[in-house]
Backbone as a chain_set.jsonl record, in Angstrom:
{"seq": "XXXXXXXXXXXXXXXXXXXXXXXXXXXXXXXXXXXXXXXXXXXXXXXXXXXXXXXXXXXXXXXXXXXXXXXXXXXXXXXXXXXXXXXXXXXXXXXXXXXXXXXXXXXXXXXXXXXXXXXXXXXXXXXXXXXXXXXXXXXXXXXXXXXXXXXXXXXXXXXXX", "coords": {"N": [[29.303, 16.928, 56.236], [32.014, 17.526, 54.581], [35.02, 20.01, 55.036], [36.575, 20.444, 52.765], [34.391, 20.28, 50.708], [32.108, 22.032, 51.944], [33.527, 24.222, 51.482], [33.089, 25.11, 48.649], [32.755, 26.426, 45.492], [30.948, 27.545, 43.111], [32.251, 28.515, 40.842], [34.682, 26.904, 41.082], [34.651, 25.013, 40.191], [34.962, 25.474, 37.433], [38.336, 23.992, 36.638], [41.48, 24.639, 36.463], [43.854, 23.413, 33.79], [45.678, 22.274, 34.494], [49.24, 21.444, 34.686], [50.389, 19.487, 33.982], [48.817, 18.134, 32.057], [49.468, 19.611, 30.299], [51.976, 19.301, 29.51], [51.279, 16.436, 28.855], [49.53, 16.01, 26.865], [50.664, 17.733, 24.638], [52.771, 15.046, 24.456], [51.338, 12.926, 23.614], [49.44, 13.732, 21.398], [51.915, 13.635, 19.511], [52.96, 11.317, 19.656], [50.595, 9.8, 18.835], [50.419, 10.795, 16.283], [52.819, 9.996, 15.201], [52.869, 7.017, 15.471], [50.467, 6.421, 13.768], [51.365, 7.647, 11.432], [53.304, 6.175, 10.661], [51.916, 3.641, 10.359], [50.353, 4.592, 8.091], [52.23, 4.363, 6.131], [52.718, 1.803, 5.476], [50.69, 1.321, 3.819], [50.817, 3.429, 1.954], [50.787, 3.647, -0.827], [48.338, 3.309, -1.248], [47.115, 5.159, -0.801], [45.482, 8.661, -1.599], [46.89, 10.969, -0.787], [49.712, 12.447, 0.579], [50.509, 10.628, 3.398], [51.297, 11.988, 6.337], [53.228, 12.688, 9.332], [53.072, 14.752, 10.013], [50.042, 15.785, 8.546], [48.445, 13.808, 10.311], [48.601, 14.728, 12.417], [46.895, 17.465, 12.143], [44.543, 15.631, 11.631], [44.075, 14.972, 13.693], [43.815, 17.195, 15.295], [41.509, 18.396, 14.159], [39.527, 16.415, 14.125], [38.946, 16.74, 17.052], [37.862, 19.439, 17.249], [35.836, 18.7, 15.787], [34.157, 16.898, 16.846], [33.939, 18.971, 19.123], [31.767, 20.762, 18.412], [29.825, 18.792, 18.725], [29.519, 18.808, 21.035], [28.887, 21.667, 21.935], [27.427, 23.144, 23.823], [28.146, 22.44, 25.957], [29.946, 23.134, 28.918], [33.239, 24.251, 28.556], [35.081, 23.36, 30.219], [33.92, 20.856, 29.925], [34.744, 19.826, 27.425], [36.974, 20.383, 26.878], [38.382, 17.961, 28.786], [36.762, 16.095, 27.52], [38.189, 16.295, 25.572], [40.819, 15.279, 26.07], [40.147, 12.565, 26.615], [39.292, 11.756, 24.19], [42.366, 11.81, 23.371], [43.534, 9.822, 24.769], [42.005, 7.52, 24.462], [42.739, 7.303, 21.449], [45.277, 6.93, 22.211], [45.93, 4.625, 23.159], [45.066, 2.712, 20.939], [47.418, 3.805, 19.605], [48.959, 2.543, 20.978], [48.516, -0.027, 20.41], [49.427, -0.606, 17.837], [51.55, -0.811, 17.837], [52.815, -3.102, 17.833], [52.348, -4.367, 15.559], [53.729, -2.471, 13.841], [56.625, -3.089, 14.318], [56.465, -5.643, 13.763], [56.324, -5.112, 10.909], [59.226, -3.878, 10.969], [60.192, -5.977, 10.904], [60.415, -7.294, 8.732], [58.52, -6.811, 5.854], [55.371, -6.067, 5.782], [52.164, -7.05, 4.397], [49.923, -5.659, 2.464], [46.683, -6.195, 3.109], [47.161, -7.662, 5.528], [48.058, -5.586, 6.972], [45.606, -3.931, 6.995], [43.847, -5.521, 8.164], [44.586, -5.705, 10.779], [44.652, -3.015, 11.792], [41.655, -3.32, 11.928], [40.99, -4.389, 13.456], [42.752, -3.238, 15.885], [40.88, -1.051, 15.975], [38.218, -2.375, 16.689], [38.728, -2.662, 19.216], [38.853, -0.099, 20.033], [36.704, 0.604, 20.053], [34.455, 0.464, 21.683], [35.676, 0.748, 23.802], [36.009, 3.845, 23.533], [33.344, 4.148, 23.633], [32.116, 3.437, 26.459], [34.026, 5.053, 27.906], [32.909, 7.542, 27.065], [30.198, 7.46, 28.448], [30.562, 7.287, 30.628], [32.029, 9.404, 31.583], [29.487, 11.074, 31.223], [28.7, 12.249, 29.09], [27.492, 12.998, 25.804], [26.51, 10.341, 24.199], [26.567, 10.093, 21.376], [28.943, 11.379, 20.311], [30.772, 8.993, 20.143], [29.987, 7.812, 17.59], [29.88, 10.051, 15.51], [32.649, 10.05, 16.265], [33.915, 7.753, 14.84], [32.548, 7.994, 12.19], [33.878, 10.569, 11.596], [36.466, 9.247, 11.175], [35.702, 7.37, 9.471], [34.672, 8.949, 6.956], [37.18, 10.196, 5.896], [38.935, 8.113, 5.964], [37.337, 7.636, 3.333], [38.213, 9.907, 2.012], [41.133, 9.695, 1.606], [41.628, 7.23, 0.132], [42.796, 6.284, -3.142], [40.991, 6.514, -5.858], [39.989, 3.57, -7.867]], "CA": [[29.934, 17.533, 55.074], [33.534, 17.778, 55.333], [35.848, 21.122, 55.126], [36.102, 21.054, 50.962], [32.979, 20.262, 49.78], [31.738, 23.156, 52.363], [34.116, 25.384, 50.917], [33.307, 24.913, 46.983], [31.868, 27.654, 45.226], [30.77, 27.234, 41.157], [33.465, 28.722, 40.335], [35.688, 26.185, 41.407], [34.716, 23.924, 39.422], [36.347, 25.648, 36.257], [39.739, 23.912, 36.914], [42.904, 24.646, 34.924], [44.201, 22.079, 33.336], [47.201, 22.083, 35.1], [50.999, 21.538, 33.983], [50.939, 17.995, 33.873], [47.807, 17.854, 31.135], [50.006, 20.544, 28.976], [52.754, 18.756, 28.978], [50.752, 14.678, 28.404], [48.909, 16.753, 25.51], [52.029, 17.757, 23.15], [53.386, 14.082, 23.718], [50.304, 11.974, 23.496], [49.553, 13.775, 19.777], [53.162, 13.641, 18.96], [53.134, 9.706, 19.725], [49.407, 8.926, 17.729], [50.539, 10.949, 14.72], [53.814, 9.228, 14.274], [52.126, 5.804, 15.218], [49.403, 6.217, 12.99], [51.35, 8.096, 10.069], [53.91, 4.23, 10.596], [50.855, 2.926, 9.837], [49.808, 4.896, 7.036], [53.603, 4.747, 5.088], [52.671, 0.366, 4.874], [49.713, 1.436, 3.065], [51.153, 4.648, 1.475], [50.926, 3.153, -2.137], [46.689, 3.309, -1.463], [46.735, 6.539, -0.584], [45.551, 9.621, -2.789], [47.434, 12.019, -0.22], [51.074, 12.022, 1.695], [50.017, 10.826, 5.06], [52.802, 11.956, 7.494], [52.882, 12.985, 11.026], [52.091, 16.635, 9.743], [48.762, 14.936, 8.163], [47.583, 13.358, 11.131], [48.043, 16.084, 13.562], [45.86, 18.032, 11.605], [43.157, 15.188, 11.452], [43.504, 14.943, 15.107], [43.03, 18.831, 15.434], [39.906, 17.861, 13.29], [38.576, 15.453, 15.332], [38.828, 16.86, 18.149], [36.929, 20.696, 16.773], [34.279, 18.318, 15.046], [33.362, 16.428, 18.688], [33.417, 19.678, 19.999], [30.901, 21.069, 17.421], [28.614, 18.484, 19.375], [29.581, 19.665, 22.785], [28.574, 23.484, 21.821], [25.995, 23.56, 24.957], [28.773, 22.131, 26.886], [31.266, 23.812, 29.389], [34.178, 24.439, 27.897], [35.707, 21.968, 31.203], [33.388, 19.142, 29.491], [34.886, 20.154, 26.539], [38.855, 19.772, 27.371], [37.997, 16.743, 29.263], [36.638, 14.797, 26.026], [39.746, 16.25, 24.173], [41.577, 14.545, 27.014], [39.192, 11.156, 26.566], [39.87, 11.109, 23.136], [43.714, 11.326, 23.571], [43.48, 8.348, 25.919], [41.31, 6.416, 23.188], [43.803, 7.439, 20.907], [46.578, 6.299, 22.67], [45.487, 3.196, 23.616], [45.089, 2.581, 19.498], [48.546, 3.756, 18.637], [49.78, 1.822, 21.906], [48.263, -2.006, 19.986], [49.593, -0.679, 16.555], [53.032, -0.828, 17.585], [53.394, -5.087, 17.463], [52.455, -4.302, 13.904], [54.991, -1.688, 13.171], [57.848, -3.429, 15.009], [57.043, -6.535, 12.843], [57.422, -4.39, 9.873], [60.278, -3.955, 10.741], [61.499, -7.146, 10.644], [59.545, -8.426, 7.201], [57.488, -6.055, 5.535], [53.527, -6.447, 6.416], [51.29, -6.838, 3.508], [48.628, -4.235, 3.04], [45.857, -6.932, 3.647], [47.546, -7.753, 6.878], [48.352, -3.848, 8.362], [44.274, -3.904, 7.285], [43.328, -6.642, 9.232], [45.376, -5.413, 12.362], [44.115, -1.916, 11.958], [40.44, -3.44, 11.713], [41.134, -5.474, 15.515], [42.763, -2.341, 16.661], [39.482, -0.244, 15.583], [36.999, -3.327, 16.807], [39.016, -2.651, 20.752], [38.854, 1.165, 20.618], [35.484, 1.7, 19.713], [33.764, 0.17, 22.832], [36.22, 1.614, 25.264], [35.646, 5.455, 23.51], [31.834, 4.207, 24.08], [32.519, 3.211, 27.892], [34.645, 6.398, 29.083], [32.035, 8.758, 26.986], [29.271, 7.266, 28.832], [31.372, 7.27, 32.574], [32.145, 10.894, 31.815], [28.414, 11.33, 31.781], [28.708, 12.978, 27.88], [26.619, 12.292, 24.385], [26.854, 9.004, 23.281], [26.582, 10.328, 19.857], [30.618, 11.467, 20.173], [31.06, 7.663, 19.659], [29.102, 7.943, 16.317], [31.036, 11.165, 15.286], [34.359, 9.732, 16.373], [33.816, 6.74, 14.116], [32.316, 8.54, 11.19], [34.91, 11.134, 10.887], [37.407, 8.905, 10.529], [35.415, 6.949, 7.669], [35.294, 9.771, 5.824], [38.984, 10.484, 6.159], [39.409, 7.368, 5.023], [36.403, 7.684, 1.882], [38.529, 11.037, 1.149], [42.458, 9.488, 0.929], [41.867, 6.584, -0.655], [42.555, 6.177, -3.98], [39.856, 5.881, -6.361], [40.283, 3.016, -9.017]], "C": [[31.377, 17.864, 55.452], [33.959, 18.931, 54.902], [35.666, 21.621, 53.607], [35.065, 21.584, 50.251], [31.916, 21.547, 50.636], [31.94, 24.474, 51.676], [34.047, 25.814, 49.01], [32.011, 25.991, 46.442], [31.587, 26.824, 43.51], [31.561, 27.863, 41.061], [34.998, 28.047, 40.351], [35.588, 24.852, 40.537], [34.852, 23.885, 37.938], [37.91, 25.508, 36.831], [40.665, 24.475, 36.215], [43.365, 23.613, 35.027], [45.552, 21.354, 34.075], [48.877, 21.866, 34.383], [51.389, 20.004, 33.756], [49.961, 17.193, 32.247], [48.536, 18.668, 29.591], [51.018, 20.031, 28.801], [52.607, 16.684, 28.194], [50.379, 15.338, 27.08], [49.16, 16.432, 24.404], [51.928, 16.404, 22.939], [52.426, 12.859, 23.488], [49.677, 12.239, 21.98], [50.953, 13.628, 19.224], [53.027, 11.656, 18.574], [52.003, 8.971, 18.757], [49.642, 9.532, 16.308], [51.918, 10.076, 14.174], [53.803, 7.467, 14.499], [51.319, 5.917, 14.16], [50.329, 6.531, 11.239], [52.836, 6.643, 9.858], [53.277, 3.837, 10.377], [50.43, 3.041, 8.364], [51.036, 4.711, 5.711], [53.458, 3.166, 4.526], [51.278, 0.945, 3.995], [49.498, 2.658, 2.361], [50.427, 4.214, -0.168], [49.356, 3.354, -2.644], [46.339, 4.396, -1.36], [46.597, 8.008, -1.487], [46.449, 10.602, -2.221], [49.211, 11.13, 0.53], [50.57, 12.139, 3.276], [51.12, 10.807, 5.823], [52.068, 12.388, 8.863], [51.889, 14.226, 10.56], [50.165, 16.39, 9.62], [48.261, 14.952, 9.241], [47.609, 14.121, 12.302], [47.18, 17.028, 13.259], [44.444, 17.084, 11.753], [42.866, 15.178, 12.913], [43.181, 16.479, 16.165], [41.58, 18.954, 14.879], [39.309, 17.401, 13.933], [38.359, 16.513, 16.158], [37.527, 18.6, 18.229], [35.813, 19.952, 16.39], [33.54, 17.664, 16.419], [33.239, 17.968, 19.767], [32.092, 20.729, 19.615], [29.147, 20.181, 18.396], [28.641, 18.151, 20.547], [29.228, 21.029, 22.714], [28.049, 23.787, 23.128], [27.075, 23.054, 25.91], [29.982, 22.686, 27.645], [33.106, 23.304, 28.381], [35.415, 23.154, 29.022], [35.371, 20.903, 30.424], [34.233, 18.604, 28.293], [37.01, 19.473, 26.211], [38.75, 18.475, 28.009], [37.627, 15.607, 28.371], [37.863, 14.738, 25.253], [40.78, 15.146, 24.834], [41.235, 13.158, 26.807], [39.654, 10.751, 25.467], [41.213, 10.802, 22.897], [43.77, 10.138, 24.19], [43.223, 6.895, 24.606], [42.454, 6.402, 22.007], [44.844, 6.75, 20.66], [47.001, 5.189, 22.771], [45.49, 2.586, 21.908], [46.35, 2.258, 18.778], [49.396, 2.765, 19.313], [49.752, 0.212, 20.936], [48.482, -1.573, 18.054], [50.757, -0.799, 16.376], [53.729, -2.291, 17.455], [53.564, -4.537, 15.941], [53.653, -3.997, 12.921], [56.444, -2.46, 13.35], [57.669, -4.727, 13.737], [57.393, -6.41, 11.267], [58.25, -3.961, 9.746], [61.442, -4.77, 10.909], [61.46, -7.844, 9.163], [58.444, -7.525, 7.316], [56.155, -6.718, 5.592], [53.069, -5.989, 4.86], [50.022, -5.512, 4.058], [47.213, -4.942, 3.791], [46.203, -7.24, 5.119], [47.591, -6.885, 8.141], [46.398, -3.612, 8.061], [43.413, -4.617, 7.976], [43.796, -6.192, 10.223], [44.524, -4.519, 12.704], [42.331, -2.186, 12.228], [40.122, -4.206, 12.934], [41.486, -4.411, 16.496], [41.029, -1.582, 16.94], [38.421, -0.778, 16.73], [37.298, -3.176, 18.668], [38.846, -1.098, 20.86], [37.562, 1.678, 20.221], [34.485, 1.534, 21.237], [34.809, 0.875, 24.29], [36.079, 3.192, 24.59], [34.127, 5.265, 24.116], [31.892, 4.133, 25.692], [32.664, 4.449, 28.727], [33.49, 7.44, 28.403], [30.975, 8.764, 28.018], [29.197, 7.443, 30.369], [31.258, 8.499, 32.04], [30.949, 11.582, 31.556], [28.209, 12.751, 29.785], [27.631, 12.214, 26.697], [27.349, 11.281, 23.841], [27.065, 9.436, 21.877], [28.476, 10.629, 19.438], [31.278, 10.245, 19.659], [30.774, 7.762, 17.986], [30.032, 8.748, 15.437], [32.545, 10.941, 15.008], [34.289, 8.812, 15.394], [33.057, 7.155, 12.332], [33.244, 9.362, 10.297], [35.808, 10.773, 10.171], [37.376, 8.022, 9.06], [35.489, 7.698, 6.5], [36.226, 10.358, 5.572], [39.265, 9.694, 5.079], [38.416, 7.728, 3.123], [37.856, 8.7, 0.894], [40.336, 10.55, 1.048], [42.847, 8.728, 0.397], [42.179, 6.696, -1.531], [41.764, 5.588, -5.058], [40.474, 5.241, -7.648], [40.047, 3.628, -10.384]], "O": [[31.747, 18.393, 56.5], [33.153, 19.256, 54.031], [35.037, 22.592, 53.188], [34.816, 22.592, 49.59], [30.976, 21.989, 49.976], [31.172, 25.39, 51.381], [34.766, 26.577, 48.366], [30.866, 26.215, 46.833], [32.031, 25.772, 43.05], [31.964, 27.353, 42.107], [36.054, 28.451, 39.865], [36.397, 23.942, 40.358], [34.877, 22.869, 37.243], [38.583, 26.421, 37.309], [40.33, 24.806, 35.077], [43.398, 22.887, 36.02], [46.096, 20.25, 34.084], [49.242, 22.499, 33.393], [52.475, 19.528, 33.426], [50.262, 16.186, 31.606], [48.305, 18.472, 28.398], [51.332, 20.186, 27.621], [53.349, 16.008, 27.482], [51.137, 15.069, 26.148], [48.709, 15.673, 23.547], [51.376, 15.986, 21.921], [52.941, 11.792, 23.153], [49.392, 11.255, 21.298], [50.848, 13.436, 18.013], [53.021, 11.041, 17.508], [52.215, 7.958, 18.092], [49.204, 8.982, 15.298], [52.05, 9.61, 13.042], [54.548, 6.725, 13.86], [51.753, 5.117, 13.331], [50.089, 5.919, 10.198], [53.157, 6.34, 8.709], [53.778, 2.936, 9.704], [50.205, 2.112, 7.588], [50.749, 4.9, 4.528], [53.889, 2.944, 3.395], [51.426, 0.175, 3.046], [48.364, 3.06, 2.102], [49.341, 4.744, -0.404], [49.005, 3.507, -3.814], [45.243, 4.749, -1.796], [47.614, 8.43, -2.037], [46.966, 11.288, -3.103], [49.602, 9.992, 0.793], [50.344, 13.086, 4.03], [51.833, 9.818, 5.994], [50.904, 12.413, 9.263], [50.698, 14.523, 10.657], [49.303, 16.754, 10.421], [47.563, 15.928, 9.513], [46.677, 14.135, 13.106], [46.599, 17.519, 14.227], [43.367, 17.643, 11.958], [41.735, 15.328, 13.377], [42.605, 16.687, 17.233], [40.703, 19.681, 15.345], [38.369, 17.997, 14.458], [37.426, 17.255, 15.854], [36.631, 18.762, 19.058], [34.721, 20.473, 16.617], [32.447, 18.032, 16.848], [32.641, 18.043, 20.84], [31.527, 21.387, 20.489], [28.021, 20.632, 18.606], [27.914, 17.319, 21.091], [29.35, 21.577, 23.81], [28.332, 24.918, 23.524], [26.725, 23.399, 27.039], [31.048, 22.715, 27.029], [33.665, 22.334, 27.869], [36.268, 22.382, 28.584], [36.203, 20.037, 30.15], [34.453, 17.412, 28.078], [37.728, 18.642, 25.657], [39.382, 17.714, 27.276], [38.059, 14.456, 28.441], [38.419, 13.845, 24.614], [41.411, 14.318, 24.177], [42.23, 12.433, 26.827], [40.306, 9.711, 25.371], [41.484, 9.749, 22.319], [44.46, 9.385, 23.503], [43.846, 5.932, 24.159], [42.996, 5.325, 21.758], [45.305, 6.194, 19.663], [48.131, 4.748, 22.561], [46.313, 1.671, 21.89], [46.632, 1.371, 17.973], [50.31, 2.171, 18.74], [50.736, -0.516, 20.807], [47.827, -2.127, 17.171], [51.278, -0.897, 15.265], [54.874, -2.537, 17.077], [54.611, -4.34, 15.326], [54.232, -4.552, 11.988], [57.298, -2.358, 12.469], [58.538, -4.836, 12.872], [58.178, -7.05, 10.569], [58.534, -3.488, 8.646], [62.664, -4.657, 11.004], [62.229, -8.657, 8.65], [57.672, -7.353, 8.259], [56.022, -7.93, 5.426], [53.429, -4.977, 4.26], [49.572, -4.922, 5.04], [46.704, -4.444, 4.796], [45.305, -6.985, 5.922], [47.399, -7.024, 9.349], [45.829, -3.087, 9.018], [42.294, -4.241, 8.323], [42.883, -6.405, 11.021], [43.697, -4.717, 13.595], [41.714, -1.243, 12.724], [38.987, -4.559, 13.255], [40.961, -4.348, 17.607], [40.297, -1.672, 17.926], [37.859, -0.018, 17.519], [36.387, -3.475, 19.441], [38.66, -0.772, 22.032], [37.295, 2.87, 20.064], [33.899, 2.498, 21.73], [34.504, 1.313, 25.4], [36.031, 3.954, 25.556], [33.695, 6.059, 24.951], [31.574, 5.234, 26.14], [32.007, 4.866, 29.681], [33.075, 8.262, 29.22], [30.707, 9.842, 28.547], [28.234, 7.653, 31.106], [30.068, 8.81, 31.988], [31.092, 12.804, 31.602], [27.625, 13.831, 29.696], [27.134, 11.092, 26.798], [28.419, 11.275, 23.231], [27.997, 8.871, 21.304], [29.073, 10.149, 18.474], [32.21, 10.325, 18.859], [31.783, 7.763, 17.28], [30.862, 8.199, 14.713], [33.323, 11.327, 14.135], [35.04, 9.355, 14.584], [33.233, 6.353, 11.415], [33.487, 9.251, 9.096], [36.187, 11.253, 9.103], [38.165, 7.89, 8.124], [36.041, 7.433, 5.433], [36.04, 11.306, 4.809], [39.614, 9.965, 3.93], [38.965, 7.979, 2.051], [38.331, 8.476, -0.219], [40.899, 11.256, 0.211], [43.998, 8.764, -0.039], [42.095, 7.924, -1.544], [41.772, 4.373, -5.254], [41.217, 5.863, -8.408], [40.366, 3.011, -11.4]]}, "num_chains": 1, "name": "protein.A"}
């Protein structure tokens, strides 16, 4: 047994997050709400609501309270650690939405088109949220959750014909 793992009490294994997680945090929601709400301004016209940055930092304050809703039984570490997972998943999302945006801004993108992209992005970030939930040793069901919420996001800003 070497020197650390001698020395490790349960109590050590509530970390703090450190100074490097509080500052990725801010700019990792800063970066998926104003990716995502570039996303949402080509398909503004469908929308019953104004989706801006403001918007989607709120849904991703949402998310992130509703996955923890089914972490309740879970340390509050497990807990910051998914919020962390899902930023990642996130990120990785707004990271393959930016071809899109960039070519709207050379020649506007049909809505059928930013829905087709968005529906390839989706089809790559659902198996890697399933992947890291399952490595970080958490409820598969978060997958389920994560992918539900955002349907009914969408159900609720569409506009109904």
């Amino acid at each position: 047994m070497d020197e650390r793992s001698a020395q490790h009490t349960p109590s050590e294994s509530v970390r703090p997050i450190g100074w490097k997680a509080a500052v990725l945090v801010p700019v990792a929601i800063a970066l998926i709400a104003w990716t995502v709400s570039g996303f949402a301004a080509i398909v503004q016209p469908y929308l019953a609501v104004r989706y801006d940055l403001w918007f989607e930092v709120a849904m991703i304050v949402g998310q992130v309270l509703v996955q923890w809703s089914v972490l309740w039984r879970r340390s509050w570490r497990e807990r910051i650690d998914y919020a962390i997972l899902f930023l990642i998943v996130s990120s990785v999302g707004a990271v393959l939405l930016w071809p899109l945006l960039a070519l709207n801004r050379l020649a506007p993108v049909t809505v059928p088109v930013a829905l087709g992209w968005l529906a390839i992005v989706v089809a790559v970030m659902f198996p890697v949220h399933w992947t890291l939930v399952r490595r970080a040793k958490l409820p598969v069901a978060l997958s389920a959750t994560w992918a539900v919420y955002r349907v009914l996001l969408v159900l609720a800003i569409v506009k109904q014909p």
